[in-house]
C-alpha positions as CSV (number, residue, x, y, z in Angstrom):
1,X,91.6,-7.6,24.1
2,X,92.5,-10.2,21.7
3,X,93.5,-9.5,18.4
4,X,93.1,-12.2,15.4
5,X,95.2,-11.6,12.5
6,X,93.0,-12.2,9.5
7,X,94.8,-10.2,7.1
8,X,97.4,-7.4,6.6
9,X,95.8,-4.6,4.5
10,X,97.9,-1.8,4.3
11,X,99.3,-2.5,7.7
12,X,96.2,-2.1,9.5
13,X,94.7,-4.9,11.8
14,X,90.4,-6.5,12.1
15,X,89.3,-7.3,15.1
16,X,86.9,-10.3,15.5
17,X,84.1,-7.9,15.9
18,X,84.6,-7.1,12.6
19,X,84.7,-10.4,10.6
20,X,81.6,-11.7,12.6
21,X,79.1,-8.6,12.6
22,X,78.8,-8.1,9.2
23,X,75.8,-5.1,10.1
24,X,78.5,-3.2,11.8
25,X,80.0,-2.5,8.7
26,X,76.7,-1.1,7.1
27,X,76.2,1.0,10.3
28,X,78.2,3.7,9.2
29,X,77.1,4.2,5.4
30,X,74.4,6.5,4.6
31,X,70.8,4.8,4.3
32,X,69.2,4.6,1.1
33,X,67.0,6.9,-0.6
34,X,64.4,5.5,0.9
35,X,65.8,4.4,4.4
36,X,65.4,1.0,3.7
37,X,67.2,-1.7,2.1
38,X,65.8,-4.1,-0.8
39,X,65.0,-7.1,1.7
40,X,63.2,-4.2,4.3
41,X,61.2,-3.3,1.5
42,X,60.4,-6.4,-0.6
43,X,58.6,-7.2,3.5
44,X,56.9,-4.6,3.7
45,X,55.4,-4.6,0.1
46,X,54.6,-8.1,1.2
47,X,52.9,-7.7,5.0
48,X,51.1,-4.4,3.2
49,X,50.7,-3.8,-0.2
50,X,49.5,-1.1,-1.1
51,X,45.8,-0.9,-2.2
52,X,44.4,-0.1,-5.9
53,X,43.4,3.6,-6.5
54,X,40.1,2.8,-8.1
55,X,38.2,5.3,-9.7
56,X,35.0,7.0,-8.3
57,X,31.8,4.8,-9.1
58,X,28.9,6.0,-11.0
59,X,25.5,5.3,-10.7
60,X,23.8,3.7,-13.7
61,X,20.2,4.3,-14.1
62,X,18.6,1.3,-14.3
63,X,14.5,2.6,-14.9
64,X,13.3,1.7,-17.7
65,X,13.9,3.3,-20.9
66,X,10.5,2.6,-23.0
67,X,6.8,2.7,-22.0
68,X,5.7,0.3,-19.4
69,X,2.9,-2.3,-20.8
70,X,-0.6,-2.1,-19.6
71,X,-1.7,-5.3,-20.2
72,X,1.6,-7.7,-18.5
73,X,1.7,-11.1,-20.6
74,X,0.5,-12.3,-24.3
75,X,-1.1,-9.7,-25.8
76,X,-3.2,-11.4,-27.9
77,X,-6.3,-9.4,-29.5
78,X,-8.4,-11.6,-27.6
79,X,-6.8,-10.2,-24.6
80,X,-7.0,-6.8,-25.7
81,X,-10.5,-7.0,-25.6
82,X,-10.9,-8.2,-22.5
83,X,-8.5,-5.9,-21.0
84,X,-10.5,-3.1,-22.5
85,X,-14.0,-4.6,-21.1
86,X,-12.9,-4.6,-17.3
87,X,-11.5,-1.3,-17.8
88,X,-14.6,0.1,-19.2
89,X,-16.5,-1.3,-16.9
90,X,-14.2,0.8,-14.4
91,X,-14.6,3.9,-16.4
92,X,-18.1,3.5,-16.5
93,X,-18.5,3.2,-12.9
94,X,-16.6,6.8,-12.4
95,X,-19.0,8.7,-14.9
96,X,-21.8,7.1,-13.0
97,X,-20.3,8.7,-9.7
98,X,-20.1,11.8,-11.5
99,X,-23.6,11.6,-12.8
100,X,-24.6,11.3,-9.4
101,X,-22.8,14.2,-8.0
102,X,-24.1,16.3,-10.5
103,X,-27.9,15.3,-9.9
104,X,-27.2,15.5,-6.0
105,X,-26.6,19.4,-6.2
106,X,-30.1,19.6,-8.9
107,X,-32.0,18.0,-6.0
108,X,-32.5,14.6,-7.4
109,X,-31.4,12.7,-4.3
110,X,-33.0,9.0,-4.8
111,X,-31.8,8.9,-8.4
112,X,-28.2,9.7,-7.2
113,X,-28.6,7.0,-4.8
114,X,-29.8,4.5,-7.7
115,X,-26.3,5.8,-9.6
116,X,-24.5,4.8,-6.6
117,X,-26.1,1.8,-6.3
118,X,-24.8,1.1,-10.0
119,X,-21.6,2.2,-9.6
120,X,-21.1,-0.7,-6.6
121,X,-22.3,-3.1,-8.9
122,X,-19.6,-1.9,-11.8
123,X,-17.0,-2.0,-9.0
124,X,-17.8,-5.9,-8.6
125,X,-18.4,-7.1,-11.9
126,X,-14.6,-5.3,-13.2
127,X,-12.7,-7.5,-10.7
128,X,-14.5,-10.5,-11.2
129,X,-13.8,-10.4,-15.1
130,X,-10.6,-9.1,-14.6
131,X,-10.1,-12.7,-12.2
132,X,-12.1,-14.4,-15.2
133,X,-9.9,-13.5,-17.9
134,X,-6.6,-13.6,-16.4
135,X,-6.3,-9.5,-17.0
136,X,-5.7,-8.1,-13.5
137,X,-2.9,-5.9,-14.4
138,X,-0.9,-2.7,-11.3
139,X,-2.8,-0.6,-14.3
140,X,-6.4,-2.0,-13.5
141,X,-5.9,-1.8,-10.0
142,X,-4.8,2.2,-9.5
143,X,-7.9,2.7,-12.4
144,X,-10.0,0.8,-9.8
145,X,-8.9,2.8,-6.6
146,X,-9.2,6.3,-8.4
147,X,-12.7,4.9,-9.9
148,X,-13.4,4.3,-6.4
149,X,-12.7,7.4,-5.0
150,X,-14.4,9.8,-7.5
151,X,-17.8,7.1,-6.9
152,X,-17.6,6.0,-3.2
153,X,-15.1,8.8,-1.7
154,X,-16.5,12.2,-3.5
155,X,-20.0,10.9,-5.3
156,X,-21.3,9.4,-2.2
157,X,-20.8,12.4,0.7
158,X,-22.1,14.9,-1.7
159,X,-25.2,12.7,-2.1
160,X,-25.3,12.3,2.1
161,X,-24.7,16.5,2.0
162,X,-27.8,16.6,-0.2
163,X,-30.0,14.1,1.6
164,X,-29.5,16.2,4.8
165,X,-30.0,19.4,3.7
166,X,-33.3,20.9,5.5
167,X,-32.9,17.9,8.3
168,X,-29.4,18.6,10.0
169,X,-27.5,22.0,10.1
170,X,-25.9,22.8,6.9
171,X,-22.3,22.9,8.6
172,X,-22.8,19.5,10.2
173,X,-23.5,17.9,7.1
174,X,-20.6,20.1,5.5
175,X,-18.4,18.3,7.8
176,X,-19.7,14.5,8.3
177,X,-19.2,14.3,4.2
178,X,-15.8,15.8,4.5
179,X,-14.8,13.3,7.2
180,X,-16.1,10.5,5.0
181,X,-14.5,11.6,2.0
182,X,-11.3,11.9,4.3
183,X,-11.5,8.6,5.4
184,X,-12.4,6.7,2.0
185,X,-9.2,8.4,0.5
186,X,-7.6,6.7,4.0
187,X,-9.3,3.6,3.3
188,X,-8.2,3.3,-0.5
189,X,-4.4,4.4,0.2
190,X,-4.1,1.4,3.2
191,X,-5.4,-0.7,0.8
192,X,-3.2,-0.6,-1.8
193,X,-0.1,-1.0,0.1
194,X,-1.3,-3.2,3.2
195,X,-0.9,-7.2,2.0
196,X,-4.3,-8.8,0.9
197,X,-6.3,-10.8,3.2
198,X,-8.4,-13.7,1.7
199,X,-10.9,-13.4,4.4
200,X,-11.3,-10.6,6.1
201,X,-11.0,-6.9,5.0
202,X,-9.1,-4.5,6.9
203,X,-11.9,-1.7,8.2
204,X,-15.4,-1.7,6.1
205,X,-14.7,-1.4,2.4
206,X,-15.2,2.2,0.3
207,X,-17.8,0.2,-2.0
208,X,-19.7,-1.5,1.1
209,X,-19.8,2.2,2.9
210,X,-21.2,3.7,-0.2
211,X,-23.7,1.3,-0.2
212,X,-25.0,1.6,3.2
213,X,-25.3,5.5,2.9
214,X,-27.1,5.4,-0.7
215,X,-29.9,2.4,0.7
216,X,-30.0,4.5,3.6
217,X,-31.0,7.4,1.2
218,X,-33.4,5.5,-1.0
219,X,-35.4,3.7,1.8
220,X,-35.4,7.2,3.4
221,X,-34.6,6.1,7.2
222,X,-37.0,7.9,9.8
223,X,-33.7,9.4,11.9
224,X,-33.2,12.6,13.4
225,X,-31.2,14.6,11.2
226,X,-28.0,14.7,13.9
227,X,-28.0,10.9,14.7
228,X,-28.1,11.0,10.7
229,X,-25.0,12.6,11.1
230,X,-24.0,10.5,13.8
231,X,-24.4,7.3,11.7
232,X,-22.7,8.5,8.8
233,X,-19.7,9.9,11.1
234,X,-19.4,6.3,12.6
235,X,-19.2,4.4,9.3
236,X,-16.8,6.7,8.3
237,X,-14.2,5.8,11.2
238,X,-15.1,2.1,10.6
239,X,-13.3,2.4,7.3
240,X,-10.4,3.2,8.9
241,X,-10.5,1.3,11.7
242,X,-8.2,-1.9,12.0
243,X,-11.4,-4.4,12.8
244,X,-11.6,-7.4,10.5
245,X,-14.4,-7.4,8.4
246,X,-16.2,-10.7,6.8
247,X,-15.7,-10.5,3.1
248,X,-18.8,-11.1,0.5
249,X,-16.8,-14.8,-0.3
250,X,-17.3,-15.4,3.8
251,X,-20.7,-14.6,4.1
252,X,-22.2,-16.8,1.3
253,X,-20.9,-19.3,3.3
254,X,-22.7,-18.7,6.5
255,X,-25.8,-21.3,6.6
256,X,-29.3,-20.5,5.0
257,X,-31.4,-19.8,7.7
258,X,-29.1,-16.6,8.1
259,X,-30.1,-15.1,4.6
260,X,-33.5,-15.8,5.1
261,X,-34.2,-13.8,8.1
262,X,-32.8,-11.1,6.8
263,X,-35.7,-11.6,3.3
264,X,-38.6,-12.7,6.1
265,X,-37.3,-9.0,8.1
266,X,-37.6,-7.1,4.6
267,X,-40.7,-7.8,4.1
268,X,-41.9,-7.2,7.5
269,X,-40.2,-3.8,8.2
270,X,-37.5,-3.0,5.5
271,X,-36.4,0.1,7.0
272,X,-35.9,-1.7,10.6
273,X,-34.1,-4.7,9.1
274,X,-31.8,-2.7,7.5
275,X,-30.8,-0.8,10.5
276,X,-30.2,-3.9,12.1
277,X,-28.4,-5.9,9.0
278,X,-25.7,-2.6,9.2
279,X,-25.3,-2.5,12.8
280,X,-24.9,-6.1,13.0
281,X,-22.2,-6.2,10.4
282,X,-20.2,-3.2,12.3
283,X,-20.4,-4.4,15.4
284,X,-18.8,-7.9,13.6
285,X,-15.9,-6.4,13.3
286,X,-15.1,-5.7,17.3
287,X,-16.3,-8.5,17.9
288,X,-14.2,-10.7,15.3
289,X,-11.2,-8.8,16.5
290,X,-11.9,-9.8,20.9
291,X,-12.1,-13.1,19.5
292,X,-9.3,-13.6,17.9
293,X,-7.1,-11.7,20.8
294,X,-8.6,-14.5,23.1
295,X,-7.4,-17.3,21.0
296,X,-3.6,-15.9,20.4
């Protein structure tokens, strides 16, 4: 082995192993406190720093705080006014429905029906001015769907139960206006949370059922009492069907000799052209749905 003389420190001798591996020296000492030197640890700080204790998120509440508006927009008094009208003219069409359930169970059938008949027209007339005046309002429309179901879900099979009675077994009828009550509250719940169609309606419409079944009533149809039932049973399951349905805004378009035949039928046989106007208008609404599976 080859010694180089780099120095005489008290008489002792470094090798060449020495002087050129300077880490050899360092071997020896003890570590740090850490076990790592300042360059080891400014490189690790640097390939990983260390992340952020943040503090535990809460959730803010952001509902509001006050009372929700009725009337969205300018409320002018103007508006007010109008605003109250439509919603009057819902109100109004709920006490009619009550009025007719409560002269239903005295007995007075055709007047019930006449209520009913009323209350369809109410139904119209508060979403046309609520269109007019630029007042449709999410206020207006749940007044409108619980409107409907105290008039055309509750009002309506009560007056069916009480046109029945003596013609169809008491628990039959009991059941048939259940089922239609059942399926108008269905009907009214789909409605407000499916997406609105401009042109067709999803299943036959509360206020359209309600008027077949109080016409039916006042014309006095000359039915069995169980294909009565049977009738009433299938309109209900049409409202909750998913067949498309022709609205009103359809139908006035459809060319005049269509709406005359019906006027020429009523005045021929009422009772038979009304049969057929309703069973023509459900049966629409399989057919509407073939055709438009043939032309996807």
């Amino acid at each position: 082995m080859l010694l180089v003389r780099v120095g005489r420190r008290d008489g002792d001798l470094r090798t060449a192993t020495d002087v050129m591996l300077p880490e050899r020296r360092y071997a020896d000492r003890p570590r740090r406190r850490y076990g790592l030197n300042r360059f080891q640890r400014a490189t690790v700080e640097t390939v990983a720093p260390v992340a952020p204790v943040l503090a535990p998120t809460v959730p803010v509440d952001e509902s509001p705080t006050g009372p929700i508006p009725l009337l969205p927009g300018e409320r002018t008094l103007a508006r007010r006014m109008q605003f109250a009208l439509v919603n009057a003219c819902t109100l109004a069409s709920l006490m009619l429905g009550m009025g007719a359930i409560f002269l239903a169970m005295q007995g007075e059938v055709r007047i019930a029906a006449l209520l009913l008949i009323a209350c369809v027209l109410l139904d119209g007339l508060d979403g046309a001015l609520a269109r007019r005046f630029g007042v449709s309002s999410p206020f207006g429309a749940q007044m409108d769907s619980l409107a409907d179901m105290c008039s055309f879900g509750l009002a309506a099979p009560v007056v069916v139960y009480a046109s029945l009675a003596g013609s169809a077994p008491t628990a039959a009828a009991a059941v048939v206006a259940a089922l239609v009550a059942a399926c108008a509250a269905i009907r009214l719940a789909r409605f407000n949370v499916s997406p609105k169609d401009g042109r067709f309606f999803c299943g036959v419409p509360t206020t359209m059922a309600a008027a077949v079944l109080a016409l039916a009533v006042l014309i006095d149809l000359p039915l069995p009492g169980l294909v009565q039932i049977a009738g009433v049973a299938l309109l209900g399951f049409a409202m909750v069907s998913s067949f498309p349905y022709a609205k009103l805004a359809q139908l006035v378009k459809l060319p005049p000799w269509v709406w005359l035949a019906p006027v020429v039928g009523a005045l021929i046989d009422v009772r038979l052209t009304f049969a057929l106007i309703v069973v023509g208008y459900l049966v629409s609404g399989p057919g509407l749905w073939l055709r438009q599976r043939r032309t996807a």
